[in-house]
ROPA-652578 format. One line per field, with one value per residue (C-alpha): residue number from 0; residue in one letter; x, y, z. Coordinates in steps of 0.02 Angstrom, whole numbers. Layout:
nr = NUM:...;
rest = A:...;
x = X:...;
y = Y:...;
z = Z:...;
REM end
This chain:
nr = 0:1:2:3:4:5:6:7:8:9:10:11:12:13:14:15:16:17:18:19:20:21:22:23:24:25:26:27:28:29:30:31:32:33:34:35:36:37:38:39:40:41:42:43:44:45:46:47:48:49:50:51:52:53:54:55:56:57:58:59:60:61:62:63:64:65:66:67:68:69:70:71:72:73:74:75:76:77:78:79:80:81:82:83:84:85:86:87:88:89:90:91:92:93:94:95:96:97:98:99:100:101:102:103:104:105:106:107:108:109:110:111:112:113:114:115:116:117:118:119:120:121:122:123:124:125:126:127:128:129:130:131:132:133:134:135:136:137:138:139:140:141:142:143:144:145:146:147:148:149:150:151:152:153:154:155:156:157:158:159:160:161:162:163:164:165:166:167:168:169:170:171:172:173:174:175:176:177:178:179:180:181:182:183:184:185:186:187:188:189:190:191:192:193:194:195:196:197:198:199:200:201:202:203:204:205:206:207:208:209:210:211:212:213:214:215:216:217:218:219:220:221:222:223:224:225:226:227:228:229:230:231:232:233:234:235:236:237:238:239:240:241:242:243:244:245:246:247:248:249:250:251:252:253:254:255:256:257:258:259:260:261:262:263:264:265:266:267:268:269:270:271:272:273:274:275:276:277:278:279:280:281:282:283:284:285:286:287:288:289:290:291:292:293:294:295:296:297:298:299:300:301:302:303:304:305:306:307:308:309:310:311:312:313:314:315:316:317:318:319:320:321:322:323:324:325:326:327:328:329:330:331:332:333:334:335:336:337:338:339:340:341:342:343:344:345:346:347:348:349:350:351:352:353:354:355:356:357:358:359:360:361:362:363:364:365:366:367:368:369:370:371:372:373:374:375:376:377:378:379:380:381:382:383:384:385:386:387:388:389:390:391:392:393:394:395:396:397:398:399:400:401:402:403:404:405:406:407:408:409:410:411:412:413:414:415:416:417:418:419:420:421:422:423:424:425:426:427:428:429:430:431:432:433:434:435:436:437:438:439:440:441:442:443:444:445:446:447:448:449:450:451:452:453:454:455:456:457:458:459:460:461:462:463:464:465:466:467:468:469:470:471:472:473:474:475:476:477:478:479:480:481:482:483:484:485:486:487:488:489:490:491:492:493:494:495:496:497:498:499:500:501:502:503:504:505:506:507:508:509:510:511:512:513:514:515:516:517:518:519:520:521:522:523:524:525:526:527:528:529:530:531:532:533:534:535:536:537:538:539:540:541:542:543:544:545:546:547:548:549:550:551:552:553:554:555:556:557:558:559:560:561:562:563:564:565:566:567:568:569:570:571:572:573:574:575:576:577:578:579:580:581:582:583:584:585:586:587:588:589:590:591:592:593:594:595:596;
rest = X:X:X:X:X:X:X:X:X:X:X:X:X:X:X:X:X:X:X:X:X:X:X:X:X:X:X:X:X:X:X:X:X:X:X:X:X:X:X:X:X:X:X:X:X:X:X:X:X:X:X:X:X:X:X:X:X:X:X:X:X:X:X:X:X:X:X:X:X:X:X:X:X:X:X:X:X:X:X:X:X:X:X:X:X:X:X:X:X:X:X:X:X:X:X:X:X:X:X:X:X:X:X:X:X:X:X:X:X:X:X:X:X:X:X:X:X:X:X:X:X:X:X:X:X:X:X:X:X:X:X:X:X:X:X:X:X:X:X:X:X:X:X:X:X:X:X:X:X:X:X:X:X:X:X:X:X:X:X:X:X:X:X:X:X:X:X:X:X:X:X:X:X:X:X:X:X:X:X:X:X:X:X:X:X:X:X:X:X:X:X:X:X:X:X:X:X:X:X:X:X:X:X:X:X:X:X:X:X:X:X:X:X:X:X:X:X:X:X:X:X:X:X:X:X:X:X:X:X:X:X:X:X:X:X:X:X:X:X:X:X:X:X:X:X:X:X:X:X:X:X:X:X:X:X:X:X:X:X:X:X:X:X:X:X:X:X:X:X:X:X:X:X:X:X:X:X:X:X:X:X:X:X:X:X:X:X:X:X:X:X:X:X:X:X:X:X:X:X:X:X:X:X:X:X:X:X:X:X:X:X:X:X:X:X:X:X:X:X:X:X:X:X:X:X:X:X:X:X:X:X:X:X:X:X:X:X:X:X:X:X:X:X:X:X:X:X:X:X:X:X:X:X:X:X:X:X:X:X:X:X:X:X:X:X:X:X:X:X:X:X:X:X:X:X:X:X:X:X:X:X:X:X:X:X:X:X:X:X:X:X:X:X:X:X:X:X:X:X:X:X:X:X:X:X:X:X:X:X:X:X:X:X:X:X:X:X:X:X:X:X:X:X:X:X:X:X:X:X:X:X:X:X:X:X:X:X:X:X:X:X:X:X:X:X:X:X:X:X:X:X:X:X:X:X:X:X:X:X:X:X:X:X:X:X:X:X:X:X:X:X:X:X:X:X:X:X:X:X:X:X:X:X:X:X:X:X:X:X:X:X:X:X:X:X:X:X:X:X:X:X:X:X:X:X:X:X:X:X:X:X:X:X:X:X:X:X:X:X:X:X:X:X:X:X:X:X:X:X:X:X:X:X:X:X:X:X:X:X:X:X:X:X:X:X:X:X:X:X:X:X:X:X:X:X:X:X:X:X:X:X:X:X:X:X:X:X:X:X:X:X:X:X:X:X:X:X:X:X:X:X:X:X:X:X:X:X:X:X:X:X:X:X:X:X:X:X;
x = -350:-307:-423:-314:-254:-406:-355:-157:-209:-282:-118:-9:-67:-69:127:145:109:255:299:258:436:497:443:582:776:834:769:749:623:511:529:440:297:185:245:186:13:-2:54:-81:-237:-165:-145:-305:-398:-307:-341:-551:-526:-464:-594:-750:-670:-674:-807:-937:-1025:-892:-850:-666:-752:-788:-633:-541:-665:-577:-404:-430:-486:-329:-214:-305:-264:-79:-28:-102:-31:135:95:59:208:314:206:233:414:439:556:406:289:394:464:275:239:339:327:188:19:47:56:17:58:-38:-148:-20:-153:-293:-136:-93:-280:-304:-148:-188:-369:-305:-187:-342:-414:-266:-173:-16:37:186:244:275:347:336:432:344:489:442:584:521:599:541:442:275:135:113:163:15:90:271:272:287:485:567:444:527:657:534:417:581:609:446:430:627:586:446:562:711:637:653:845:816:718:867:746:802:722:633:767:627:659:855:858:762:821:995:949:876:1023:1141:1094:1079:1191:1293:1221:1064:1077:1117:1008:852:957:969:763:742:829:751:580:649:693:502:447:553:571:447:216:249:166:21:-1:3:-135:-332:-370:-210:-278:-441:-376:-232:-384:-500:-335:-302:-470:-497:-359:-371:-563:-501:-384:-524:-628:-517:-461:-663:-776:-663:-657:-467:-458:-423:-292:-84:64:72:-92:-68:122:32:-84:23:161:5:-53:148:151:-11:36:229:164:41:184:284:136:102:260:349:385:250:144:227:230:27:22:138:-24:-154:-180:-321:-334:-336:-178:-99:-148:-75:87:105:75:190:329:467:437:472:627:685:649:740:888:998:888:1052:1190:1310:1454:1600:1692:1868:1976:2169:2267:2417:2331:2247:2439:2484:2319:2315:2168:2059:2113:2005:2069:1924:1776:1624:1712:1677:1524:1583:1426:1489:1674:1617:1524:1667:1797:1678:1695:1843:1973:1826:1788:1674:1689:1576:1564:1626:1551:1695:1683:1531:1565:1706:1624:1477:1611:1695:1521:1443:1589:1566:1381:1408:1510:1356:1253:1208:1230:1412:1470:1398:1472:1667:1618:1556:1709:1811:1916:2060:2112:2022:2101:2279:2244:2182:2351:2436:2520:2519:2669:2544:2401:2461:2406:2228:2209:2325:2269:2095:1996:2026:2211:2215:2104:2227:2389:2345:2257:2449:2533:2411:2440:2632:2630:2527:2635:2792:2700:2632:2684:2523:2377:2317:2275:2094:2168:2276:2131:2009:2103:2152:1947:1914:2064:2027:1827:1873:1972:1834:1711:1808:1850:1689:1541:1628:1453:1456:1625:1659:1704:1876:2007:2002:2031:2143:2271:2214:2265:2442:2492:2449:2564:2704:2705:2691:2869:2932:2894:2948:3114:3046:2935:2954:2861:2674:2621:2562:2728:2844:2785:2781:2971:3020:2945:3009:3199:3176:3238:3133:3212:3126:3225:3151:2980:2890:2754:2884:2988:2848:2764:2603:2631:2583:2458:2530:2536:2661:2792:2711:2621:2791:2841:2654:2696:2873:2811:2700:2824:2924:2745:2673:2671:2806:2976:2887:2769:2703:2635:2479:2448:2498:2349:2222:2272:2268:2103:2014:2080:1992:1826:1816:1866:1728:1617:1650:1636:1477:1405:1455:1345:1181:1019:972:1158:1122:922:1013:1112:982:941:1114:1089:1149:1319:1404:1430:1233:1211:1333:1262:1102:1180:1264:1092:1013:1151:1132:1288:1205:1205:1023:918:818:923:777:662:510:413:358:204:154:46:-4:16:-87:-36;
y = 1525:1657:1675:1688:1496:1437:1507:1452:1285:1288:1383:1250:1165:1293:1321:1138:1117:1221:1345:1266:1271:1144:997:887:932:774:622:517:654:575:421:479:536:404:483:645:560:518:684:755:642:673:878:886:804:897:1069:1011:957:1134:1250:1111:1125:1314:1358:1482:1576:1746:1785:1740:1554:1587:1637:1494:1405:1440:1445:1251:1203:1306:1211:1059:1085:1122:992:896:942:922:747:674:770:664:506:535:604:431:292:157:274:370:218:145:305:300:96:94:-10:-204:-234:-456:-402:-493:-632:-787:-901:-870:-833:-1004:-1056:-951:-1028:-1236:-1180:-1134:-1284:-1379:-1287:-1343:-1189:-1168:-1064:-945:-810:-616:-499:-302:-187:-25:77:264:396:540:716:836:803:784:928:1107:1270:1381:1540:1595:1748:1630:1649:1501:1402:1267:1264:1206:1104:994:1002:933:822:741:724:600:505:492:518:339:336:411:246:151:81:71:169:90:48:186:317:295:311:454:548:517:552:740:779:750:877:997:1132:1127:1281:1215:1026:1092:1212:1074:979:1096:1128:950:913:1090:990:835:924:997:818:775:916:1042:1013:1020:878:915:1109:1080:981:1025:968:1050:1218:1202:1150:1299:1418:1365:1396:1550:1628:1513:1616:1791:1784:1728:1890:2015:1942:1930:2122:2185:2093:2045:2154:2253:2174:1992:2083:2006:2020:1834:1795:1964:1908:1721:1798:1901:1769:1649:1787:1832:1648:1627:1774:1716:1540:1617:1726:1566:1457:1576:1611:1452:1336:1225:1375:1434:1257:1249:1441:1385:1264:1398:1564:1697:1828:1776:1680:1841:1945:1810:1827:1999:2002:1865:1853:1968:1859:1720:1778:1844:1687:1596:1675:1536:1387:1282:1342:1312:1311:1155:1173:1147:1056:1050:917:1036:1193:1083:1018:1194:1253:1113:1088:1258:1316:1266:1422:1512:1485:1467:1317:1235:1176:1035:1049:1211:1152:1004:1130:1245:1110:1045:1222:1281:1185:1211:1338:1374:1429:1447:1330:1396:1398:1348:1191:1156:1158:1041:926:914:916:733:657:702:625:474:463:431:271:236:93:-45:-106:-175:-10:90:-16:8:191:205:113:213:331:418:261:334:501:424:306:434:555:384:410:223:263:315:203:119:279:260:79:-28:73:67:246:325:304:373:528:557:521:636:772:795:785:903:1022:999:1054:1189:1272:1244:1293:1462:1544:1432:1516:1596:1423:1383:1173:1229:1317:1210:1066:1132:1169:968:904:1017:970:782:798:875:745:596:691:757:663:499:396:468:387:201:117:129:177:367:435:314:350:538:550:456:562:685:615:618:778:872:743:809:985:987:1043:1201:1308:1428:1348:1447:1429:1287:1331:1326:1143:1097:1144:1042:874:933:925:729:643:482:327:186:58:108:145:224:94:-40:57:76:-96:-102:-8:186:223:379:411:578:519:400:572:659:501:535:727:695:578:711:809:727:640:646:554:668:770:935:896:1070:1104:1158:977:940:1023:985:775:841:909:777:650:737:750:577:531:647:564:397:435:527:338:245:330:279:395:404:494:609:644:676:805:895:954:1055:1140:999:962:944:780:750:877:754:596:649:727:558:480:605:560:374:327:256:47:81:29:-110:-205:-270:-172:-240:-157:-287:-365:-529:-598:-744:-741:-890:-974;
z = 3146:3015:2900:2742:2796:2675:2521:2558:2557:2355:2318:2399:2235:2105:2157:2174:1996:1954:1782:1605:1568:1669:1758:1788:1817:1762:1657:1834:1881:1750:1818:2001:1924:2037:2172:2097:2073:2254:2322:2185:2266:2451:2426:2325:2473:2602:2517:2521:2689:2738:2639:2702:2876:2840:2776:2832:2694:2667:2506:2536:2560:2373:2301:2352:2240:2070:2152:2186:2016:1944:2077:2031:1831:1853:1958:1864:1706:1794:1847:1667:1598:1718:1649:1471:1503:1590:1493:1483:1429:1304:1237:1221:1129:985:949:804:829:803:619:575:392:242:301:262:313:173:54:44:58:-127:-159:-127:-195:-377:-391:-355:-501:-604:-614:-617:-466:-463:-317:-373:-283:-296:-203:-155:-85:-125:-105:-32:-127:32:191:182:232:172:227:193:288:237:339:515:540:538:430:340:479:612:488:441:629:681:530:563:745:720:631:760:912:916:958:1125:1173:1102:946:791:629:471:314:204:335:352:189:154:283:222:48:104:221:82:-14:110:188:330:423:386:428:603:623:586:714:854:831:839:1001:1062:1028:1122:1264:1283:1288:1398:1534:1515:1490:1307:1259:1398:1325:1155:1141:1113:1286:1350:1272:1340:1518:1504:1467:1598:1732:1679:1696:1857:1923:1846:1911:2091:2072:2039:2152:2294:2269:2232:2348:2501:2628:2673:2830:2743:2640:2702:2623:2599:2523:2407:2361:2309:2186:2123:2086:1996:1879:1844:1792:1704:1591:1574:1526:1381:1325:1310:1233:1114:1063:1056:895:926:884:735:677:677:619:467:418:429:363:387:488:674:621:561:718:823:722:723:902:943:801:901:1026:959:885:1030:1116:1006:932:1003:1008:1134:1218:1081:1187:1231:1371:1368:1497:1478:1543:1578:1620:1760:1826:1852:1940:2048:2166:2218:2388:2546:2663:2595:2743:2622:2562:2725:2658:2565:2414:2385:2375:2253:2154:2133:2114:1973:1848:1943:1756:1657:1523:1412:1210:1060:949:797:636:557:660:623:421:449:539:417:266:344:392:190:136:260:223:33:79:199:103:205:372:358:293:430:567:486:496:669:749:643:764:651:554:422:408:429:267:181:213:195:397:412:524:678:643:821:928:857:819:939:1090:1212:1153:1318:1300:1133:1164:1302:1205:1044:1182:1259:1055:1007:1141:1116:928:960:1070:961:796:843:684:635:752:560:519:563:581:699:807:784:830:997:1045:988:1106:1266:1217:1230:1366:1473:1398:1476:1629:1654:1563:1557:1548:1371:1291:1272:1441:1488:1602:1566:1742:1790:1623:1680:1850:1828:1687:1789:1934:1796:1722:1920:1957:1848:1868:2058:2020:1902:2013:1914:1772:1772:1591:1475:1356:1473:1518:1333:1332:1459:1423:1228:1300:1359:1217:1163:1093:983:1069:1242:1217:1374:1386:1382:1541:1633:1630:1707:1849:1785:1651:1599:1411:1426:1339:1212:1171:1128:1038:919:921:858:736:666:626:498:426:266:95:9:94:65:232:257:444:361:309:475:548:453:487:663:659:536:677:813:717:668:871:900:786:857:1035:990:883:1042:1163:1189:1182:1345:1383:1265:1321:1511:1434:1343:1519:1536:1366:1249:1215:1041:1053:1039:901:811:849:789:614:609:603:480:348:382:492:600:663:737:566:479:377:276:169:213:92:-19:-71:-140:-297:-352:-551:-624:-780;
REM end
């Protein structure tokens, strides 16, 4: 047997245990982590089993020594990030310890013992709600970069972590939060966002909460010297003849990932959060040494893209050719067929402002429970009473939510290619990125919209528009297509749902109906297309915001996994400014007396 085999079993572990970065793919991952457990015992024994059957006194015997306990340590570490990353653990996490509240039983026993006396006994009670003006703790050290960013972050977080878990938050902290968020600004209400869910996706997917902990320190110490001394050892006292490629490449691919993972630890915010609470002069050597870092690191702390799908652009593409031989492996033709409509774009900031301008003005009107619910289901009823367009209320209100996404994605697109003289307006832009972002969120990531009938309505208006295309081949752009269906005159008196019947789900020409309609809207003659636009776009963010209040927080968790999507960055704003249905309706802050009289 090859010598080198008793060192390759200890590394079998050390590579088992995988980069600090990431230790599950998906949120299921987390939930196999006994299986990780029992391939940890089995391994571990089989590895001792090898170097004991092995052994016989060289100094390679040795080496493997360190090698073990650094394998050991890492798998380990991945292991219990799977545990805690796991839905019953993480859930059991965040619930707070068992609280009985005031002893009721020897209140009433002071209670009956004073009438007794012959007092007369009455009940007081004082409310101790206390409004917070800032989150609590200090920052010692302004020169960490990001300081007050990632201290709101961390501080926030332990606040709505809860909403991944699918609990509910405390009336004191919905309210505070709300309170804070209010008078923030937009750029910077989504920036403590994005570091938030950057946080939430290290607990989830990566040995974050494992690391950055004093025992995770300690253990991440102790493998890195276990391994850097198996290194010099193996390279100074063994003898050339043990030296192979393989063995040589496995060291070298340990130390590349001890050092990466220190380089990461170091200079993650986790760090800079506990840096930001200490200053002295190891604190400001580690900062100097690791600030660039940092900001490298994280100059974009999510993808900040949505991808856009296009109902027409995907008629006139059609299906990706098969004639190509690689797509004989039918993954790889799933895979491609998957991105082949998609695209992705920046999320603008512009985007960002307006969304955060509607949900401010949403979270005033926030005040108790009732409130919140009207503003959750809202989903463009809102905007159309406010611009008084009572005449369209029926494609928002008298329709299922995956029929009017659909039906106002196909108006949308109609107007914009008729009203080009408009592309200056930022309405008319932004409006267009919310309905292709829509679209590819019920085509695509329909777990994360209100059930419906999404692909069905998708697929037959699909069916419609390519009939009647078949007698214009010569139709190859988006405008061209607009023009055709804008030529088919539409008559009250024979409405296209009522033609139809059951038998299609299409929405095309109930679409051109709503993007007629808009047209000739408005509360005075003078209906400018301007105005036009910005009803458009208000419309999309509230369906945005409504589709982002109906999904639940495990969706969103999955997606963190796939860089985040916008809809989640929403959701979670939503909760920050209080419109939110996932809160104590009750106080439950007060405290009783007895006053004696």
């Amino acid at each position: 047997m090859d010598p080198n085999c008793i060192i390759w079993a200890p590394f079998l572990l050390l590579h088992l245990g995988g980069p600090d970065t990431i230790t599950a793919y998906s949120l299921e991952d987390n939930e196999l982590w006994l299986r990780h457990l029992l391939s940890l015992i089995s391994q571990s024994i089989g590895a001792v089993i090898v170097v004991y059957g092995s052994w016989n006194g060289t100094k390679l015997n040795y080496v493997t020594i360190p090698v073990m306990v650094a394998g050991i340590i890492k798998y380990g570490e991945r292991t219990c990030s799977l545990w805690l990353g796991s839905s019953e653990k993480f859930r059991k996490s965040i619930l707070p310890p068992p609280d009985p509240g005031p002893n009721y039983a020897k209140f009433m026993d002071d209670c009956t013992a004073k009438r007794d006396e012959g007092y007369i006994v009455e009940l007081k009670v004082e409310s101790s709600t206390v409004l917070l003006d800032q989150p609590q703790g200090e920052i010692v050290n302004d020169s960490v970069p990001d300081a007050a960013l990632i201290h709101n972050g961390f501080y926030f977080l332990e606040i709505f972590e809860c909403l991944f878990a699918d609990l509910i938050l405390g009336f004191q902290d919905h309210r505070d939060s709300q309170k804070l968020f209010q008078k923030m600004e937009w750029n910077d209400a989504f920036q403590v966002v994005a570091v938030e869910l950057g946080l939430m996706y290290d607990k989830l997917y990566t040995k974050a909460v494992v690391t950055y902990s004093r025992k995770g320190i300690f253990l991440k110490i102790v493998s890195f010297f276990c391994t850097l001394s198996a290194f010099i050892a193996f390279f100074c006292l063994v003898e050339e003849a043990y030296y192979q490629s393989i063995t040589v490449v496995l060291f070298a691919v340990a130390i590349f990932l001890e050092i990466y993972a220190a380089i990461v630890l170091l200079s993650s915010p986790w760090t800079m959060h506990w840096l930001s609470k200490h200053k002295n002069q190891r604190v400001d050597l580690l900062l100097s040494c690791f600030k660039e870092c940092y900001e490298h690191s994280h100059a974009k702390r999510w993808s900040n893209l949505m991808s856009q799908l296009n109902l027409f652009s995907f008629c006139l593409k059609g299906e990706p050719t098969k004639r190509i031989k690689i797509w004989n492996f039918q993954f790889m033709y799933k895979l491609f067929k998957k991105f082949y409509h998609q695209k992705p774009e920046n999320v603008p900031d512009e985007l960002k402002k307006l969304i955060f301008i509607q949900l401010l003005e949403k979270s005033r009107n926030a005040k108790d429970m009732k409130e919140c619910k009207i503003l959750c289901g809202r989903r463009g009823d809102w905007v159309l009473d406010g611009w008084k367009c009572d005449s369209i209320k029926w494609s928002t209100t008298e329709l299922e939510f995956d029929e009017s996404l659909l039906l106002w994605h196909i108006a949308t697109d109609l107007c914009y290619h008729s009203d080009e003289d408009c592309a200056e307006l930022r309405s008319y832009r932004l409006s267009k990125m919310l309905s292709d972002y829509m679209l590819y969120l019920l085509i695509k990531c329909p777990f994360m919209l209100p059930t419906g009938i999404g692909q069905i309505r998708f697929e037959d208006t699909c069916a419609e528009v390519s009939q009647l295309l078949q007698e214009r081949k010569h139709i190859s752009q988006i405008k061209q297509v607009c023009q055709v269906i804008d030529r088919v005159s539409v008559d009250e008196k024979f409405l296209p749902s009522v033609v139809k019947g059951d038998r299609s789900k299409s929405v095309l020409f109930d679409a051109h109906r709503l993007a007629k309609s808009l047209d000739s809207l408005g509360p005075h003659p003078s209906w400018s297309k301007e105005e036009k636009w910005e009803v458009i776009s208000d419309v999309w963010v509230e369906m945005l915001c409504h589709a982002a209040s109906q999904c639940r927080g495990f969706q969103h968790a999955k997606q963190l996994s796939r860089g985040g999507e916008l809809l989640t960055h929403v959701w979670f704003l939503m909760a920050h400014l209080g419109i939110t249905e996932q809160f104590q309706i009750s106080q439950g802050h007060a405290r009783a007396k007895l006053i004696l009289t």
